[in-house]
N, C-alpha and C positions, 0 to 999 in steps of 0.2 A: 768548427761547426758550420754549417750550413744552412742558411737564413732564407727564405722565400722574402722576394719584393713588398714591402710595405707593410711587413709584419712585426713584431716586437722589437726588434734589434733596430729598425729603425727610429721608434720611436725612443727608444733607451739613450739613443747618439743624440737623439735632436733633444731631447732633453739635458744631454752634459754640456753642447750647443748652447742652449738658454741661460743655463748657469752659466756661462765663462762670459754671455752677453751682459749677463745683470752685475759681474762684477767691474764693468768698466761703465753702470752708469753717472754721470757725474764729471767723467774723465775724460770724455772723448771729442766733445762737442768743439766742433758745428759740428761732425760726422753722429751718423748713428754708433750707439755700441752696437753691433755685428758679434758674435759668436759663430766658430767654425769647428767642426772636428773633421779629421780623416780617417777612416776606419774601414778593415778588412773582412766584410760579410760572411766569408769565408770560412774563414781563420777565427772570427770575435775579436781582432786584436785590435784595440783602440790607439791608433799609428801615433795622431797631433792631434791639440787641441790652439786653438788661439782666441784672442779677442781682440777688438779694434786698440790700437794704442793708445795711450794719452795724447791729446791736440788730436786725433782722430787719424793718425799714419803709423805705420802701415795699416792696410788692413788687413782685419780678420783671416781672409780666404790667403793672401800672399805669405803669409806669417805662419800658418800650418801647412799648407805647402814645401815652404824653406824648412820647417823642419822634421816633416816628413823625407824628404829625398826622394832618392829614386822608389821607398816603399809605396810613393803616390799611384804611381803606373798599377794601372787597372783596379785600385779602390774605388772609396765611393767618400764624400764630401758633403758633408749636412753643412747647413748655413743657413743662419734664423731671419737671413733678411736677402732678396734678389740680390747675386752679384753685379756687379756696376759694368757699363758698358761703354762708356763714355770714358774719354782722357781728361784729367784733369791735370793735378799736381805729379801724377802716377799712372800707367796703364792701365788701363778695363783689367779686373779680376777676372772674368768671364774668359778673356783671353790668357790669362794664366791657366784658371783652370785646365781650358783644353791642351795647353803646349804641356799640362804637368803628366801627361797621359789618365787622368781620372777617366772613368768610362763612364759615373753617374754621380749623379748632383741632387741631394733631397731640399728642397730649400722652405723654409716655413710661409714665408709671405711673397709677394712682388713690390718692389721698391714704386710707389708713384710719384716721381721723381721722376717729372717728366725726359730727362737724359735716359734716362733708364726704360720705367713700363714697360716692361715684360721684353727690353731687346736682350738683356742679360740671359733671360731663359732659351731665347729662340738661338742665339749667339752658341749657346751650349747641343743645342737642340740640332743643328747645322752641320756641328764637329759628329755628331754622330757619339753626343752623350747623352745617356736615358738620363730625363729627368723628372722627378715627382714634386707634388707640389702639395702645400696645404699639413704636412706633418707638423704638428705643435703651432698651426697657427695662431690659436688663442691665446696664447700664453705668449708666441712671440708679436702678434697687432701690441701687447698692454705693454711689453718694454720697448717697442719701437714707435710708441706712440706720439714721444715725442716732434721724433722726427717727421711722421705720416702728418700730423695736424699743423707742422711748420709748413711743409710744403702744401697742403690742402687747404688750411684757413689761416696759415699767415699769422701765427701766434704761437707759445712753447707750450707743453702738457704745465698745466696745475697743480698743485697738489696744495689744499690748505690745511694747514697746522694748526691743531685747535688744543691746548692745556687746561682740562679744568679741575676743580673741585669736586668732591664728590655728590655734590648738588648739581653739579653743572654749571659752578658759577667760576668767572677769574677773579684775580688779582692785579690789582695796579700796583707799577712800579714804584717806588720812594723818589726817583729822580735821579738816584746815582745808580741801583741796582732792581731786578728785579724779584719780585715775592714768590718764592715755586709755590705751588700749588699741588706739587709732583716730585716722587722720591728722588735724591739721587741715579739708581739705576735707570729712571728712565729719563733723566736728565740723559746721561749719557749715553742711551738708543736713540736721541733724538740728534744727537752729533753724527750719530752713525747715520743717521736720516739723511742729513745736509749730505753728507759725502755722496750721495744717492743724485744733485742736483746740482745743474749748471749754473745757475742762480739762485738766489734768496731773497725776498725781499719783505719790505714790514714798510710802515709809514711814519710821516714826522711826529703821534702820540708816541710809538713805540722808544723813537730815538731819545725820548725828552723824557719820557717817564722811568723806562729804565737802563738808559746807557748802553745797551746790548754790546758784545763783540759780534756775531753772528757769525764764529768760525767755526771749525772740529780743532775742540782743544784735548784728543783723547791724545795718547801715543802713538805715533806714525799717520796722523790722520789730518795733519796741520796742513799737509801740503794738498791736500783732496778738497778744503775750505770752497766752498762755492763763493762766486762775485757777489757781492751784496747790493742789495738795491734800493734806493731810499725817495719815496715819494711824497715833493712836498709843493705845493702850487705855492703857497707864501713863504718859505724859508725860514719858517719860526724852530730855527734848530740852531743846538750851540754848534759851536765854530771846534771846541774843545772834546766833542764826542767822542769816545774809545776809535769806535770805527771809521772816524774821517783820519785821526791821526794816524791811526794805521793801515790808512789807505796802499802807502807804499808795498806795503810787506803782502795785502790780499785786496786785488783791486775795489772799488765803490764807486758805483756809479750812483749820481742825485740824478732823480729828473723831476723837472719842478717846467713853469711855463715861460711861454719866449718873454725877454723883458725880465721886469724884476729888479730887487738891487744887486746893481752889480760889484758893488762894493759887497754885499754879499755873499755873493758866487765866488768871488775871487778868494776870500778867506779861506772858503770854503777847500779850494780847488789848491788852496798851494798846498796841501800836503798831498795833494796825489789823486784828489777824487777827479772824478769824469763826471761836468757838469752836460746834463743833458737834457738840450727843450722838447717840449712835446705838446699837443693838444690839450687846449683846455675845454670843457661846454660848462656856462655858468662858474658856480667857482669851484669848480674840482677835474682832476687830471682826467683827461679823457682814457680808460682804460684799451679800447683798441689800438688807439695811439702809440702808447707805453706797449703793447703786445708786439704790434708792427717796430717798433726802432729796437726791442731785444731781441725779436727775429732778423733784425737788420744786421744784426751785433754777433749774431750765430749762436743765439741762447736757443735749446730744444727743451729744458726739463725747468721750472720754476718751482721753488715750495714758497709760499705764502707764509709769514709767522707774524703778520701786523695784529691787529687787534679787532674785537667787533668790528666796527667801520669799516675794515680794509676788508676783513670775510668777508662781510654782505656784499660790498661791491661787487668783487668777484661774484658771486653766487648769483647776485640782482643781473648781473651782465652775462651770466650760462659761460662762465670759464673757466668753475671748480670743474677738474675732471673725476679729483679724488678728494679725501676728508680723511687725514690721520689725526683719529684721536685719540689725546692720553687724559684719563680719570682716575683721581686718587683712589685707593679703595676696591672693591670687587663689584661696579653695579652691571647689570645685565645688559641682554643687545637693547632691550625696550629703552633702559635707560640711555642707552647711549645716541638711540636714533631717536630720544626725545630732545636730548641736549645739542643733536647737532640741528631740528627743527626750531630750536628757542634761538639760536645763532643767526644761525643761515636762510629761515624761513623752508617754506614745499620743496625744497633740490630733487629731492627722489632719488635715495642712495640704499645700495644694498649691502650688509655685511661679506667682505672677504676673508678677514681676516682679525681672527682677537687672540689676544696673547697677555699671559700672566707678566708683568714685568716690578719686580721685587713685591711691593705692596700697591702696585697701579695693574692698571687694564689698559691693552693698547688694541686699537681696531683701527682697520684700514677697512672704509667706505666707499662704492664704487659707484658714482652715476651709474642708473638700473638701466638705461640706454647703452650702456658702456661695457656692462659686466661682462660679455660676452668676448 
């Protein structure tokens, strides 16, 4: 078949593109996940597809490349994020492309990344490959968010986890475990969550009241576990916590303020945590602080699971970007953008997404600044 420029086929690609982006978030970082497909306008024939790898190598574009061959010569290459220009660990993509003979490159976004900003397109543009810009960018800005706001303000995308009642109220932990509030099934959409995120983190109530593991305890998903992250200015945390003990097996970083006891830290740290200082103002961690040393760390994606306290923070400091929440029960969007108001205070978030999940409702919340 034969496809005019910029018309359905193309957006058909940039959307398998997206998918194969969003299955490596979690996995990939410091790098972006990347999605690429290679595909024959022509023909319809959808040649490779890839995504960035785990630890963030190879990438996307070199990976569908390699496994297209010589069918690359004279397709065309969707790619949800500007190929890179710049040598790092790996040559510029951009330069592959061209030596793979592609003659055109649709790519959703421009990398601001300042190595990059737009040489990757011109790079393309030079060899004498047409290139389009802007197909599925909406949809690829919100999975690459993470990375655009590391580089841009110097902090990881948000996402706050909120579980409540069908009131909208929580439950506190017993001290050894914690009280769901929420089915089974979406207990375990909510592991599928974490896999979603380079980090995880909650605060020193969370770790004392209910013991948390903070992994994907599903099947096959133990290994996709995000770093944990545990915020405590005074170190009122047992020494005996699930997750410092098993620090070895899925990393844990504390960060708590310079100083302190150190006979503390050290309990802490011999099973494997990563004790780390940070800014304090008054007596609580300075949250830019803690944004800047996980960007330091090459964290891009964070989900939030503390509690009241650690929401508002975030929220009080404009660095929810999103609000997943899970509600026992079937209440409506009113109810849910009531209960994320009772939390979090005015955020100003718009429904994206609700979904039946066994006997809960799950909704994904967008800053209305964001939605876009």
């Amino acid at each position: 078949m034969s496809s005019p420029r910029g018309c359905a086929f193309d957006d058909e690609m940039m959307a398998v593109a997206l998918r194969m982006a969003e299955r490596g978030l979690g996995a990939t970082w410091p790098n972006p996940s990347v999605g690429a497909v290679i595909a024959n306008e022509q023909t319809g024939e959808l040649i490779a597809r890839a995504r960035t790898a785990n630890r963030g190598r190879p990438h996307a574009e070199t990976t569908a490349i390699a496994t297209a061959g010589d069918k690359a010569r004279g397709a065309t290459i969707y790619v949800t994020l500007e190929p890179c220009s710049h040598y790092g660990q790996t040559g510029p993509c951009a330069d592959a492309i061209v030596a793979s003979g592609l003659k055109r490159a649709v790519v959703a976004i421009e990398d601001p990344d300042p190595r990059v900003a737009g040489r990757g397109l011109d790079r393309l543009r030079d060899a004498g490959i047409e290139v389009v810009r802007g197909v599925g960018a909406a949809k690829a800005r919100w999975i690459t968010r993470g990375h655009v706001v590391r580089i841009t303000e110097r902090r990881p995308f948000v996402s706050l986890k909120l579980a409540l009642d069908a009131n909208g109220d929580i439950a506190r932990g017993s001290g050894t475990q914690p009280v769901w509030v929420t089915g089974e099934r979406s207990r375990a959409h909510a592991m599928v969550l974490r896999s979603e995120f380079d980090a995880i983190l909650v605060g020193a109530a969370t770790v004392r009241d209910d013991d948390p593991e903070l992994t994907c305890r599903l099947p096959g998903l133990f290994d996709r576990s995000p770093v944990r992250v545990v915020l405590s200015r005074s170190l009122d945390l047992p020494v005996e916590a699930k997750l410092f003990q098993s620090a070895a097996k899925v990393p844990v970083w504390l960060l708590t303020g310079h100083g302190g006891d150190a006979d503390k830290k050290s309990a802490i740290a011999a099973s494997g945590t990563d004790i780390i200082e940070s800014g304090v103002v008054g007596n609580t961690l300075w949250l830019p602080s803690i944004m800047e040393a996980l960007v330091a760390r090459g964290i891009t994606r964070l989900l939030v699971e503390g509690g009241p306290a650690i929401w508002r923070s975030f929220a009080n400091a404009s660095l929810a970007d999103e609000i997943v929440l899970y509600m026992a029960g079937k209440p409506t969007d009113v109810d849910a953008q009531n209960a994320v108001a009772r939390w979090l205070g005015p955020l100003g978030t718009t429904v994206v997404e609700r979904r039946a999940i066994g006997t809960d409702t799950m909704w994904r919340l967008h800053r209305l600044a964001d939605k876009a």
